[in-house]
N, CA, C and O atoms as a GROMACS GRO file, in nm:
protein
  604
    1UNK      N    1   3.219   5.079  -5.254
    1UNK     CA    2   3.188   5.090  -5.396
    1UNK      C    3   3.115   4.962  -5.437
    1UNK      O    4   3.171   4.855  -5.415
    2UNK      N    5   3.012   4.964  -5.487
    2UNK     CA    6   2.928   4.883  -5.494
    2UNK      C    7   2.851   4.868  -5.672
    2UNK      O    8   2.808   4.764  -5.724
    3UNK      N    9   2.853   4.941  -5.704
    3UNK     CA   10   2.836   4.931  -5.837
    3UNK      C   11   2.902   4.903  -5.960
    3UNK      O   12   3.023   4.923  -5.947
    4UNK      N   13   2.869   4.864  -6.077
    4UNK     CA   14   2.965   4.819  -6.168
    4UNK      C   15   3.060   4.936  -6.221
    4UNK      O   16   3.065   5.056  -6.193
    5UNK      N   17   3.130   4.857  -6.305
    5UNK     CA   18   3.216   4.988  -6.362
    5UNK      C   19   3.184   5.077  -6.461
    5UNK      O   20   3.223   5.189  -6.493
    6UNK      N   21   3.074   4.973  -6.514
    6UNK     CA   22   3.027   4.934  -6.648
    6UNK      C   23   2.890   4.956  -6.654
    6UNK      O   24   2.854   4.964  -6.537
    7UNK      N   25   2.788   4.971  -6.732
    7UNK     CA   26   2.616   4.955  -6.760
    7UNK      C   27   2.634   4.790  -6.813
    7UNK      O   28   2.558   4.700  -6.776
    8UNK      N   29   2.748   4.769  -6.903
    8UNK     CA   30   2.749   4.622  -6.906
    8UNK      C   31   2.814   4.568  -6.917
    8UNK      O   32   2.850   4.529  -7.028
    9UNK      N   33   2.863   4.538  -6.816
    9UNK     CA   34   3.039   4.450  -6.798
    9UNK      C   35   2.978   4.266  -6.818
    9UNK      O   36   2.875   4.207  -6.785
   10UNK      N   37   3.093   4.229  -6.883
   10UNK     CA   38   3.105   4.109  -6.929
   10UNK      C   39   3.173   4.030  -6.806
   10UNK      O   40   3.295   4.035  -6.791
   11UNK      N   41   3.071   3.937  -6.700
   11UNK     CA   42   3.132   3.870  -6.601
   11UNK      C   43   3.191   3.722  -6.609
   11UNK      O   44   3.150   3.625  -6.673
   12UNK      N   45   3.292   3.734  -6.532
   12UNK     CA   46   3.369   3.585  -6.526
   12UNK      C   47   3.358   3.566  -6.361
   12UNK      O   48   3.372   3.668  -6.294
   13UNK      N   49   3.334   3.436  -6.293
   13UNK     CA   50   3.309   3.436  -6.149
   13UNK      C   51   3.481   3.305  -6.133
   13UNK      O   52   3.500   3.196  -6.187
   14UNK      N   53   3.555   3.374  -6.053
   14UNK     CA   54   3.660   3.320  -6.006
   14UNK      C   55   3.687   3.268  -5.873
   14UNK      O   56   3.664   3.348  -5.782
   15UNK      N   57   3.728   3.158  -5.842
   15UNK     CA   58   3.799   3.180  -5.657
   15UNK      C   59   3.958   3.134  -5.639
   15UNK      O   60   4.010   3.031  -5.682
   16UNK      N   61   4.006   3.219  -5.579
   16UNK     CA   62   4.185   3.227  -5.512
   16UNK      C   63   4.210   3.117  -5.516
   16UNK      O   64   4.224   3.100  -5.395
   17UNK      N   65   4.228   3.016  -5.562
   17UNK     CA   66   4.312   2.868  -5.564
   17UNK      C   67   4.506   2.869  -5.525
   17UNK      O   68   4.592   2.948  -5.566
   18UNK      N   69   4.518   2.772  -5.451
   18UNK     CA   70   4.647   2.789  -5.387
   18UNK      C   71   4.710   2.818  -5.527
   18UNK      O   72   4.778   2.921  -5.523
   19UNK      N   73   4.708   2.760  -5.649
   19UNK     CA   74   4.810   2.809  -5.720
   19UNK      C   75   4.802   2.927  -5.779
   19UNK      O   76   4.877   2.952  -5.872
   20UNK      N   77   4.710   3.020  -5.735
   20UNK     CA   78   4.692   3.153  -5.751
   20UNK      C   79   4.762   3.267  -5.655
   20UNK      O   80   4.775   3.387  -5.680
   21UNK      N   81   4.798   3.203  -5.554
   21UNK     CA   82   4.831   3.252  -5.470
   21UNK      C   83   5.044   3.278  -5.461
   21UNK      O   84   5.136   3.244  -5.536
   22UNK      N   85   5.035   3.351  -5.332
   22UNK     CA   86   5.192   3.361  -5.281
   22UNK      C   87   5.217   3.228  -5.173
   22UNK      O   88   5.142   3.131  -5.169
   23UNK      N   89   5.277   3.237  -5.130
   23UNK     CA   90   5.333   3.146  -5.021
   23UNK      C   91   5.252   3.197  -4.869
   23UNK      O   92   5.206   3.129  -4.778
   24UNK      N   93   5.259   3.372  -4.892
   24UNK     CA   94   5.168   3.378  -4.804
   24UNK      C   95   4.987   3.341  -4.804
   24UNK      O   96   4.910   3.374  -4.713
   25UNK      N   97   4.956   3.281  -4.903
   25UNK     CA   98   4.861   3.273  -4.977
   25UNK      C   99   4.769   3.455  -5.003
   25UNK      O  100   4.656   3.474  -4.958
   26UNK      N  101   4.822   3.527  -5.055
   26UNK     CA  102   4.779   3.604  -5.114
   26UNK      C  103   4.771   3.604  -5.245
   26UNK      O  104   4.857   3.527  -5.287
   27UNK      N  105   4.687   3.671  -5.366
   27UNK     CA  106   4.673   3.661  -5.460
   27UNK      C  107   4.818   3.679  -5.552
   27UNK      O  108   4.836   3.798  -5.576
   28UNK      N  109   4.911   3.601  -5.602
   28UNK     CA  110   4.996   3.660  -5.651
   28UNK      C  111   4.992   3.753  -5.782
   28UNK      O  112   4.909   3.722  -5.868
   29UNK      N  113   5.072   3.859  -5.804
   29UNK     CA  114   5.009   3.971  -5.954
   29UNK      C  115   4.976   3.914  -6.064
   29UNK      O  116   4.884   3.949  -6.138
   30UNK      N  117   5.078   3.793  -6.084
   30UNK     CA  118   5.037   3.730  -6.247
   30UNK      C  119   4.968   3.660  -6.299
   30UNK      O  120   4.938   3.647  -6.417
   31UNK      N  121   4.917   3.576  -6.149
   31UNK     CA  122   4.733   3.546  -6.164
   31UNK      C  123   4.646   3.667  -6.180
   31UNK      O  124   4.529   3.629  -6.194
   32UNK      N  125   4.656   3.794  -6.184
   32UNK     CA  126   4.561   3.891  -6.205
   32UNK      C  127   4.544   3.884  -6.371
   32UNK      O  128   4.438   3.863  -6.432
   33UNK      N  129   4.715   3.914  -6.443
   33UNK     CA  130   4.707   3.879  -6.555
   33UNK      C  131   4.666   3.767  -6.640
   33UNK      O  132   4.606   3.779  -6.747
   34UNK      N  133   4.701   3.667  -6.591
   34UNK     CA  134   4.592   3.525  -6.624
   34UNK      C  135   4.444   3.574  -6.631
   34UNK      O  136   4.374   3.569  -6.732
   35UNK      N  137   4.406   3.623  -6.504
   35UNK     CA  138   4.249   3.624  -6.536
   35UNK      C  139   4.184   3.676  -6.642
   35UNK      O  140   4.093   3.626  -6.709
   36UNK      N  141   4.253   3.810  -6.654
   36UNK     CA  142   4.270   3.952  -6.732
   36UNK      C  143   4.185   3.849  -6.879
   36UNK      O  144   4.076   3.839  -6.935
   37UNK      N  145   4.321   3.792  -6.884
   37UNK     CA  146   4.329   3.695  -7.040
   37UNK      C  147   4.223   3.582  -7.078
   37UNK      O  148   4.192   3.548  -7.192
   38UNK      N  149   4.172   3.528  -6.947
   38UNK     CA  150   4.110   3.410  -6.975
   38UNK      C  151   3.940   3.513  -6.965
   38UNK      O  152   3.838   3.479  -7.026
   39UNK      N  153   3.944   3.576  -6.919
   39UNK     CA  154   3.792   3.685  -6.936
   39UNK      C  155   3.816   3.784  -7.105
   39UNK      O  156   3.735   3.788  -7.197
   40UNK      N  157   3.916   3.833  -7.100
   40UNK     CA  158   3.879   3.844  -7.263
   40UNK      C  159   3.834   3.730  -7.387
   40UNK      O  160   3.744   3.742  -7.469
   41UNK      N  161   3.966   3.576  -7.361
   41UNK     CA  162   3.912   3.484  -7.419
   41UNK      C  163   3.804   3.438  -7.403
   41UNK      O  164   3.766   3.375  -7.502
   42UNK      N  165   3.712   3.442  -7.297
   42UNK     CA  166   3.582   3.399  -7.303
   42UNK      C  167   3.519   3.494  -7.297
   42UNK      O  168   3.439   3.460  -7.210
   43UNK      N  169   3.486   3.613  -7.330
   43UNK     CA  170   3.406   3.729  -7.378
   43UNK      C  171   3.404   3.720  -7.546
   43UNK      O  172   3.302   3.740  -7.611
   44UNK      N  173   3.502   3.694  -7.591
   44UNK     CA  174   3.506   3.674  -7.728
   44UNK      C  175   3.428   3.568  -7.779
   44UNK      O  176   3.352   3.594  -7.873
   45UNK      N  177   3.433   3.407  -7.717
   45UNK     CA  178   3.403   3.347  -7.745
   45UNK      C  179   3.236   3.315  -7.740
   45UNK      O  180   3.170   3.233  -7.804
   46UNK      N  181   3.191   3.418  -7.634
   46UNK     CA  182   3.065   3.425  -7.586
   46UNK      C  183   2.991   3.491  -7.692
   46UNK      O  184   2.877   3.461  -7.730
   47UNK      N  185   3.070   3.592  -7.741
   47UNK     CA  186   3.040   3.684  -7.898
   47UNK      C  187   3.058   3.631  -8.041
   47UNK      O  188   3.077   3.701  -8.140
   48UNK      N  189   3.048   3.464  -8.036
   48UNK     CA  190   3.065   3.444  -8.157
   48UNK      C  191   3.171   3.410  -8.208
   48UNK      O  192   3.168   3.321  -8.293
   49UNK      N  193   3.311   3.481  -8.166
   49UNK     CA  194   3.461   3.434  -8.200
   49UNK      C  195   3.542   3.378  -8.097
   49UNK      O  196   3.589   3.443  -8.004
   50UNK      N  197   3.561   3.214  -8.122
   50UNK     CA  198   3.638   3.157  -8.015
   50UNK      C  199   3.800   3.223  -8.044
   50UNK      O  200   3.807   3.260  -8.161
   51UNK      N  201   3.874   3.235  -7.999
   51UNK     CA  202   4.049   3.290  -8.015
   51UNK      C  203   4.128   3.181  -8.118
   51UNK      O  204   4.222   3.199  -8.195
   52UNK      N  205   4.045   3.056  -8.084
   52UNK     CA  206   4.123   2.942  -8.168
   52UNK      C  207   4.155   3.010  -8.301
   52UNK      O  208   4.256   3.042  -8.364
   53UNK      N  209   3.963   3.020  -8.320
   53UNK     CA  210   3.938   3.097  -8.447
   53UNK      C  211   4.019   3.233  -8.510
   53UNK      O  212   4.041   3.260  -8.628
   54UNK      N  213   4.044   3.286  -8.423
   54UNK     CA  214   4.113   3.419  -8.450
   54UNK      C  215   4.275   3.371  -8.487
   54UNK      O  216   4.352   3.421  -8.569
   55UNK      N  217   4.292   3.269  -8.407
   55UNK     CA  218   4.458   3.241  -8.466
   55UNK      C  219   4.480   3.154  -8.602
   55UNK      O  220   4.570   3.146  -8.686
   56UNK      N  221   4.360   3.096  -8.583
   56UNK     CA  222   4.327   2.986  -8.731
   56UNK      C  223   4.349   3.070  -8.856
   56UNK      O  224   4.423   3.039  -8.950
   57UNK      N  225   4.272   3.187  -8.845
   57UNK     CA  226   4.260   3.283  -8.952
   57UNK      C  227   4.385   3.370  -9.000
   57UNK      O  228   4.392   3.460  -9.083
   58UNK      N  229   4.489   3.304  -8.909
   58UNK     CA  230   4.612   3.414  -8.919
   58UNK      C  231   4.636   3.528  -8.823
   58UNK      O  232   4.751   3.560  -8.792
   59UNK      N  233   4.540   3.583  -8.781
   59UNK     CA  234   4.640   3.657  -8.672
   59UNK      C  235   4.594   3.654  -8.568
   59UNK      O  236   4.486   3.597  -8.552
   60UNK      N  237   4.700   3.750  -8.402
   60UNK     CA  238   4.692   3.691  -8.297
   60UNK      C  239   4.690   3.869  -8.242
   60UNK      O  240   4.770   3.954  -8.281
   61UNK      N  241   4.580   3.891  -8.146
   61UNK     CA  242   4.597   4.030  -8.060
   61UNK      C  243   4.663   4.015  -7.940
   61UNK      O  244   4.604   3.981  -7.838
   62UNK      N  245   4.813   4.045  -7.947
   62UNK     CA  246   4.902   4.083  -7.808
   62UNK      C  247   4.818   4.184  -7.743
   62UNK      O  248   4.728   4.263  -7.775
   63UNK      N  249   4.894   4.145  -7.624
   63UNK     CA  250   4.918   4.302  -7.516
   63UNK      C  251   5.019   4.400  -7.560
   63UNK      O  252   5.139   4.383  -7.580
   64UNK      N  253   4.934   4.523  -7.574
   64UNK     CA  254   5.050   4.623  -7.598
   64UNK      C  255   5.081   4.722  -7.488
   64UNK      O  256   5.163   4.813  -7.494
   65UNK      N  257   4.991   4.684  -7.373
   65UNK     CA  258   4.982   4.789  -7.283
   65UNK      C  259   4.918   4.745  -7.200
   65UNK      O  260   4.808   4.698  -7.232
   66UNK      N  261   4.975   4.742  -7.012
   66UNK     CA  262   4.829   4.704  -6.910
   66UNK      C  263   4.900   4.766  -6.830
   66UNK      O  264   5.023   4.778  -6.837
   67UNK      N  265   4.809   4.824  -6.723
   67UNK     CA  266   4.767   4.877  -6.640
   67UNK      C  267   4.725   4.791  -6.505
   67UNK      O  268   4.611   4.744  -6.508
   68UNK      N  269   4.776   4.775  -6.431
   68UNK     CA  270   4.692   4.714  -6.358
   68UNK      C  271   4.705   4.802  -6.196
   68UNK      O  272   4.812   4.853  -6.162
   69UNK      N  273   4.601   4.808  -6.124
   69UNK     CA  274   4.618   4.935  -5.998
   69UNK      C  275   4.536   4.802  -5.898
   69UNK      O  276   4.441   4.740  -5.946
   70UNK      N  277   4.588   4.772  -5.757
   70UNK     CA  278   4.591   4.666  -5.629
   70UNK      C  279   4.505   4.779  -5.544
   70UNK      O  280   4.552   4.892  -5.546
   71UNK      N  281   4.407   4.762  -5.483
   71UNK     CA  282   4.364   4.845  -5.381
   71UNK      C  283   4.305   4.745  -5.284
   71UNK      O  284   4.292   4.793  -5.171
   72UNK      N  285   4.278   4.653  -5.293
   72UNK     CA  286   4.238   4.557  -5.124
   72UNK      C  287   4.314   4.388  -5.205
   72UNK      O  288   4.335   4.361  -5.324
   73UNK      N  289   4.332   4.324  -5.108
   73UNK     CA  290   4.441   4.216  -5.132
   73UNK      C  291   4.347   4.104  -5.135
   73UNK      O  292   4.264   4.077  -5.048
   74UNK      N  293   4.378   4.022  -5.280
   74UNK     CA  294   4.263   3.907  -5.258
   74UNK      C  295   4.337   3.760  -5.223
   74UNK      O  296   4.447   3.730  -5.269
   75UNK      N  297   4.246   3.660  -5.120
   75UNK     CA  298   4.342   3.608  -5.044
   75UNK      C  299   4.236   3.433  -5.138
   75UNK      O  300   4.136   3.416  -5.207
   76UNK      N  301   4.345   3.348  -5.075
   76UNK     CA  302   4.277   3.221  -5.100
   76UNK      C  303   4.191   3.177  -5.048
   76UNK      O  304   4.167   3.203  -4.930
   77UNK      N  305   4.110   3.087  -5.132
   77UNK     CA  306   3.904   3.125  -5.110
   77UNK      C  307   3.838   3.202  -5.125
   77UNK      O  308   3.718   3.171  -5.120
   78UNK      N  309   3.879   3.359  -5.154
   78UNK     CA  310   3.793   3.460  -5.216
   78UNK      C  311   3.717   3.431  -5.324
   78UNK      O  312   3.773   3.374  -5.418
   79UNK      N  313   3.589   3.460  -5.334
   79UNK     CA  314   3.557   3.432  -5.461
   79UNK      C  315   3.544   3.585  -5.523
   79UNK      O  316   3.503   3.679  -5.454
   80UNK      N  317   3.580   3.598  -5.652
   80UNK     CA  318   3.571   3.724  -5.694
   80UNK      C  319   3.549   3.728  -5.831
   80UNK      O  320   3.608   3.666  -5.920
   81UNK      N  321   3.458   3.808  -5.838
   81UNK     CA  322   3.351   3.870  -6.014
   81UNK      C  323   3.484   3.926  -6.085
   81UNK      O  324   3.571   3.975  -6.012
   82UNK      N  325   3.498   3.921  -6.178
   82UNK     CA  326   3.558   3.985  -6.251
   82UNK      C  327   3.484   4.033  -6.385
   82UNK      O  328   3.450   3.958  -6.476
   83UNK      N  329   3.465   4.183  -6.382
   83UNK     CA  330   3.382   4.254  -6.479
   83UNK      C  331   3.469   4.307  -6.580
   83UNK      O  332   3.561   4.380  -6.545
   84UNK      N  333   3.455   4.284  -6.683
   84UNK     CA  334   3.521   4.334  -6.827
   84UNK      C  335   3.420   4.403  -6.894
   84UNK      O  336   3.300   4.409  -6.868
   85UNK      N  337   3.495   4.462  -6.998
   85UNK     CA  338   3.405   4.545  -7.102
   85UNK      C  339   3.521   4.580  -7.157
   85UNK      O  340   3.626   4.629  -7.115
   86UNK      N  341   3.459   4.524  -7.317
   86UNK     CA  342   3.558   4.596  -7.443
   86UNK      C  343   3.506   4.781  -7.479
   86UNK      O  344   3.391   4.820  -7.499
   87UNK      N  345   3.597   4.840  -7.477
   87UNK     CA  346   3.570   4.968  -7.530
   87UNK      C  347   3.583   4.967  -7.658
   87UNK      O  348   3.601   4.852  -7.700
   88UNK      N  349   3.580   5.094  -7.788
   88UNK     CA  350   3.543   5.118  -7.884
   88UNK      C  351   3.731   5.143  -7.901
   88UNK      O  352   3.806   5.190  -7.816
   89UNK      N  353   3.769   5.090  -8.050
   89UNK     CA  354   3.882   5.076  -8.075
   89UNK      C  355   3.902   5.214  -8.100
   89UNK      O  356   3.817   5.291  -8.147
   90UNK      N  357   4.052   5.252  -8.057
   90UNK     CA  358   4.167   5.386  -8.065
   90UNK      C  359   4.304   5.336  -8.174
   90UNK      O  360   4.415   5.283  -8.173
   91UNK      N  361   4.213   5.393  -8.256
   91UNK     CA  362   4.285   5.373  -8.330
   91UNK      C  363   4.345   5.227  -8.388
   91UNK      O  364   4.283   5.148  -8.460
   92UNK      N  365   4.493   5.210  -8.333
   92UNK     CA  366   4.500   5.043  -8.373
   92UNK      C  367   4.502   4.951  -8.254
   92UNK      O  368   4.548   4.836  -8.256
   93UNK      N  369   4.438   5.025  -8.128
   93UNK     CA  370   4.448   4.964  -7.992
   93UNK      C  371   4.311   4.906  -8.008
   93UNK      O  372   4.254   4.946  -8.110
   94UNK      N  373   4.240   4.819  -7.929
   94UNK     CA  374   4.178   4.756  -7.881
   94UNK      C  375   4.133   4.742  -7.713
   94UNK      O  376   4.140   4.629  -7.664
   95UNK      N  377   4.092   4.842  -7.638
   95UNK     CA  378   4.132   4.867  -7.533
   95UNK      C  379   3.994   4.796  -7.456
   95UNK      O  380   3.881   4.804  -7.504
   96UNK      N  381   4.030   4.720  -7.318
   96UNK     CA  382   3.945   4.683  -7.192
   96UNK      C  383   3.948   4.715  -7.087
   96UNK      O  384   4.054   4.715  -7.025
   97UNK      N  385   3.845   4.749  -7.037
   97UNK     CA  386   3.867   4.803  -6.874
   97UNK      C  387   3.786   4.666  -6.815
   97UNK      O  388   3.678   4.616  -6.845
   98UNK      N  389   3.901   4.627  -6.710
   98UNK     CA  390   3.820   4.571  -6.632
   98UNK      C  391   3.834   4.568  -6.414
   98UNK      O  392   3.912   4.645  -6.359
   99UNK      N  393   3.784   4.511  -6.366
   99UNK     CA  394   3.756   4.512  -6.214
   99UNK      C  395   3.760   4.407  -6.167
   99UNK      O  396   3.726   4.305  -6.226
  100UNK      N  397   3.806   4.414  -6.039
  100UNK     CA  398   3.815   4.253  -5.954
  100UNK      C  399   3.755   4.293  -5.848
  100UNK      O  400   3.798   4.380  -5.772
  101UNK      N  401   3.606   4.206  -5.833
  101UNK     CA  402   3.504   4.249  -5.755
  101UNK      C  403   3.502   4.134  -5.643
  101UNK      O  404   3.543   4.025  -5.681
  102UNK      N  405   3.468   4.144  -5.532
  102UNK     CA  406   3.462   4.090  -5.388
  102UNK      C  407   3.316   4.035  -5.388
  102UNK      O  408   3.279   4.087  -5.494
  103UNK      N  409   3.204   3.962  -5.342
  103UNK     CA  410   3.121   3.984  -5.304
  103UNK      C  411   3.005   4.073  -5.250
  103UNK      O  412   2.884   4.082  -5.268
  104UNK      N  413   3.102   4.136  -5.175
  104UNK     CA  414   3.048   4.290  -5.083
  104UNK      C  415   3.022   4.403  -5.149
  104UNK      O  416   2.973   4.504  -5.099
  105UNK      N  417   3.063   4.384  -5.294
  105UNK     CA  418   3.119   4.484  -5.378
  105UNK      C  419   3.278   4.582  -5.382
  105UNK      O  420   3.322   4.656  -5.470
  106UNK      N  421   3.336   4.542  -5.246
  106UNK     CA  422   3.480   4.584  -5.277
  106UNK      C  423   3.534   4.565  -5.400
  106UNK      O  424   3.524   4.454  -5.453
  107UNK      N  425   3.594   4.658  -5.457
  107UNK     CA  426   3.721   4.637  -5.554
  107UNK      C  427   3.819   4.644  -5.536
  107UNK      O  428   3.874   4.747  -5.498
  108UNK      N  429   3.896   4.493  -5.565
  108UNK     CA  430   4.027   4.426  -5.503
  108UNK      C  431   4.127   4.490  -5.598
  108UNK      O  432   4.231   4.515  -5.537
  109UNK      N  433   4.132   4.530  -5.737
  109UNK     CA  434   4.180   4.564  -5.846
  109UNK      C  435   4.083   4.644  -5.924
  109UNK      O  436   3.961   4.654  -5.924
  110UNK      N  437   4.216   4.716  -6.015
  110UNK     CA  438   4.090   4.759  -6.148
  110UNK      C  439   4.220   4.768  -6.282
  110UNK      O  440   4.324   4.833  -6.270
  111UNK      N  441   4.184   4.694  -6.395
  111UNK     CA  442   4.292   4.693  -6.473
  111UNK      C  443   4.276   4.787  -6.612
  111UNK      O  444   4.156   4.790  -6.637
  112UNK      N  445   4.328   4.840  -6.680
  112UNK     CA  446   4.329   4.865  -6.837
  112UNK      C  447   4.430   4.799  -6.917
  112UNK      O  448   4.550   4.804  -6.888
  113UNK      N  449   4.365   4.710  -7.062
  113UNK     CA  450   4.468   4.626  -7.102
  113UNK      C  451   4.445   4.705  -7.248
  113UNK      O  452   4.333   4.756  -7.244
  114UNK      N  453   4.502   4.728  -7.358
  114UNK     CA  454   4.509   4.708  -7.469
  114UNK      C  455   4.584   4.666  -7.511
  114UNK      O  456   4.703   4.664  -7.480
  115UNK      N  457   4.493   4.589  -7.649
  115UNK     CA  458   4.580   4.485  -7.759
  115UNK      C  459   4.586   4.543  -7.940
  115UNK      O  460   4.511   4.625  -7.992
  116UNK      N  461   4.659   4.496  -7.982
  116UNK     CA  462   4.675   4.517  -8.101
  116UNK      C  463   4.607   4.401  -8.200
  116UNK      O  464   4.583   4.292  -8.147
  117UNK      N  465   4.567   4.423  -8.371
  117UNK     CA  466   4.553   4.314  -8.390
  117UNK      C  467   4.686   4.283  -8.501
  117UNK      O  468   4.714   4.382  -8.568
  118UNK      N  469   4.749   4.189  -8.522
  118UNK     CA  470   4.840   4.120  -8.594
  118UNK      C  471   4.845   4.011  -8.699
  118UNK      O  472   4.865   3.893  -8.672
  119UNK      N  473   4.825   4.063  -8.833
  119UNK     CA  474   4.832   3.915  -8.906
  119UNK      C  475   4.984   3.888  -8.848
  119UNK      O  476   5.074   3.963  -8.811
  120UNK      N  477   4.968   3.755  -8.858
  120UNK     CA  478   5.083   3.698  -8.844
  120UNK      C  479   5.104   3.566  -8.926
  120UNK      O  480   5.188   3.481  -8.896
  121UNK      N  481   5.021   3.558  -9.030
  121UNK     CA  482   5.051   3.452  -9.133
  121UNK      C  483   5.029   3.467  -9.286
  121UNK      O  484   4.958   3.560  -9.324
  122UNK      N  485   5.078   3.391  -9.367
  122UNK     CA  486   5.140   3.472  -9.494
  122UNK      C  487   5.233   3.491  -9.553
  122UNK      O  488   5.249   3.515  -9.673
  123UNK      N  489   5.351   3.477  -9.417
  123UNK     CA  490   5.408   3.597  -9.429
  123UNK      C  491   5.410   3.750  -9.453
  123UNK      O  492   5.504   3.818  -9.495
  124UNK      N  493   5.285   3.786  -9.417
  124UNK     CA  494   5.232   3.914  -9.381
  124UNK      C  495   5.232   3.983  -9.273
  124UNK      O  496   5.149   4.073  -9.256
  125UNK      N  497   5.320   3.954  -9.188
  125UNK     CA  498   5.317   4.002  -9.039
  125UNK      C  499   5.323   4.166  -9.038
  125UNK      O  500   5.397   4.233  -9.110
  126UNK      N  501   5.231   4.214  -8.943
  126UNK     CA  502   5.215   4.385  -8.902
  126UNK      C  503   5.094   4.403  -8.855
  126UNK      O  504   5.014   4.312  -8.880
  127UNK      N  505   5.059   4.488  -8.798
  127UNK     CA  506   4.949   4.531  -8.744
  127UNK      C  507   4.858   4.580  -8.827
  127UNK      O  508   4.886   4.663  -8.915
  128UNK      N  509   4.701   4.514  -8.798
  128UNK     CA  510   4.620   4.553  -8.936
  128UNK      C  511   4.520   4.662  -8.818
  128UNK      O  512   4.483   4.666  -8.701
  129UNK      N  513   4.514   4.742  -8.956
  129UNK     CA  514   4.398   4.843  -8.880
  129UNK      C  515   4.251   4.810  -8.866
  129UNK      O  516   4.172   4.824  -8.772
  130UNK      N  517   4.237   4.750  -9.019
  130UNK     CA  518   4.058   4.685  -8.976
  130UNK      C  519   4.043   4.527  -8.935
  130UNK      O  520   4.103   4.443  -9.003
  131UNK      N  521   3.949   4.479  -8.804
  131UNK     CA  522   3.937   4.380  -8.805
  131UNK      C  523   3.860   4.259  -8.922
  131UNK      O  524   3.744   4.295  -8.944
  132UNK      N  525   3.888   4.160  -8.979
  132UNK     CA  526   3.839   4.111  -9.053
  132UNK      C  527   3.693   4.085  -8.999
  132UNK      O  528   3.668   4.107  -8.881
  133UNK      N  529   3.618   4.048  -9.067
  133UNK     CA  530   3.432   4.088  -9.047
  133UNK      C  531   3.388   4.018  -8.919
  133UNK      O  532   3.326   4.085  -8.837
  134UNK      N  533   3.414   3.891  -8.893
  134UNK     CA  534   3.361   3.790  -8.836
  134UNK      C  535   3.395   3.841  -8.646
  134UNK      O  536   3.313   3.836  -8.554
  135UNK      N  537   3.588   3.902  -8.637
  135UNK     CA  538   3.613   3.941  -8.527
  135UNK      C  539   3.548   4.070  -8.509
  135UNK      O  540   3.486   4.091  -8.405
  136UNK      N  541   3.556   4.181  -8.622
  136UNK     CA  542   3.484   4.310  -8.594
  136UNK      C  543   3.364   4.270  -8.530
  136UNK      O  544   3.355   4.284  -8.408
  137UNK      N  545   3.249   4.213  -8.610
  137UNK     CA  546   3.127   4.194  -8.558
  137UNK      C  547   3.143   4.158  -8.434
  137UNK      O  548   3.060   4.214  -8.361
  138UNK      N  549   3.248   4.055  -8.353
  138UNK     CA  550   3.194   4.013  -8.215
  138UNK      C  551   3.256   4.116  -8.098
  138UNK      O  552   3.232   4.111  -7.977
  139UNK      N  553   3.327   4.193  -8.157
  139UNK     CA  554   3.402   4.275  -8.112
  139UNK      C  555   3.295   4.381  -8.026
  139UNK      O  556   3.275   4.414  -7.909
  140UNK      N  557   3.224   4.421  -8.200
  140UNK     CA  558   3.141   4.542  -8.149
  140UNK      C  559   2.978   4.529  -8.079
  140UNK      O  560   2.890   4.610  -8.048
  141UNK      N  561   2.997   4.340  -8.074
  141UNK     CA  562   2.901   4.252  -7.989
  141UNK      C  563   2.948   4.337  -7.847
  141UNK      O  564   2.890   4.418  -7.775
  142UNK      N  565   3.056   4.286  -7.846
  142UNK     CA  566   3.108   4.283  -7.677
  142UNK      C  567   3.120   4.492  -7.602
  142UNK      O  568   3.102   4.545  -7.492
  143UNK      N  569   3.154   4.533  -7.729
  143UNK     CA  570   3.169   4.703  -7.681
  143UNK      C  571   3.006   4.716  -7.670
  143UNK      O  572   2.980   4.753  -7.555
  144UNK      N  573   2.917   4.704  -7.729
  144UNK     CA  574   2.788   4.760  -7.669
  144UNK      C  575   2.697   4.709  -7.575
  144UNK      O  576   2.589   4.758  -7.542
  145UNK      N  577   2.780   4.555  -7.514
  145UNK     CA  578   2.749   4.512  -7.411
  145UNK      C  579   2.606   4.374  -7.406
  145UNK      O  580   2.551   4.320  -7.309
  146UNK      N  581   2.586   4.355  -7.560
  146UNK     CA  582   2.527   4.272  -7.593
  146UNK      C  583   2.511   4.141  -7.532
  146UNK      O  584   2.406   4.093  -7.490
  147UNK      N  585   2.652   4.077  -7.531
  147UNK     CA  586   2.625   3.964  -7.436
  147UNK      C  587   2.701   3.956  -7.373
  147UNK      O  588   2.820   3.965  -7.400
  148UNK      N  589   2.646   3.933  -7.263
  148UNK     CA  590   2.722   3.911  -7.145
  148UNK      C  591   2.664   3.799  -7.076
  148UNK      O  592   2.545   3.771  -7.060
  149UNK      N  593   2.853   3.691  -7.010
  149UNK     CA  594   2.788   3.588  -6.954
  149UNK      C  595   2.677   3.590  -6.798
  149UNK      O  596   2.663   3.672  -6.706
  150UNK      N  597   2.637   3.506  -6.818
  150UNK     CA  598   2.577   3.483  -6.659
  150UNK      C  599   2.687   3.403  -6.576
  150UNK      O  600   2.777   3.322  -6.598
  151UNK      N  601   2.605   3.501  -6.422
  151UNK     CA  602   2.647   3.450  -6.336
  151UNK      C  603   2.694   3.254  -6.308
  151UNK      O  604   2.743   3.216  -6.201
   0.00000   0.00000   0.00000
């Protein structure tokens, strides 16, 4: 499998560092989730909204849901693409698909994460349905694939 997942996935370029790893030095799972997180935070930020910003403003988008599916094992020194793409919000989800790409084009992983968004200051805490302007806009930067980092 050699092609993206995506027409325009938002790339982050990673490599297996021992503290990414198991003892056997294999990729351990919760570095997958780290990555997951640090490629949405910098997809956002690439669109205009750093996360600082998003928490500055009062609220914060959890995980409400991931997915994550292992199909080839990534070991230390791999270097591997990781392709994201925000999809079009469901409702009060916020949903991403993304891939953990090999060089060769193997896919080591493929994840689905959705988040919610949350004021959480105010004392207004709950889940808001519309994003305030500044995150919508970079949001719907990132769903139509506008920018995406370079290699």
């Amino acid at each position: 499998m050699t092609e993206s997942v995506t027409t325009h996935p938002w790339r982050l370029k990673k490599r297996v560092l021992p503290q990414h790893t198991d003892h056997a030095g294999v990729m351990w799972h919760g570095s997958y989730v780290s990555w997951l997180e640090e490629a949405r935070v910098e997809a956002l930020a690439s669109a205009g909204m750093p996360y600082g910003r998003v928490s500055e403003e009062g609220y914060e988008m959890p995980v409400v849901r991931l997915e994550l599916t292992y199909r080839h094992a990534l070991a230390h020194g791999d270097l591997v693409t990781l392709e994201s793409r925000a999809l079009p919000r469901r409702g009060v989800r916020w949903p991403w698909e993304s891939r953990f790409c090999l060089p060769d084009g193997t896919c080591a992983a493929e994840a689905t994460v959705e988040l919610v968004l949350l004021r959480v200051a105010d004392g207004k805490r709950g889940v808001v349905r519309e994003a305030p302007v500044a995150l919508a806009e970079a949001l719907a930067v990132l769903v139509r694939g506008e920018d995406r980092a370079a290699d």
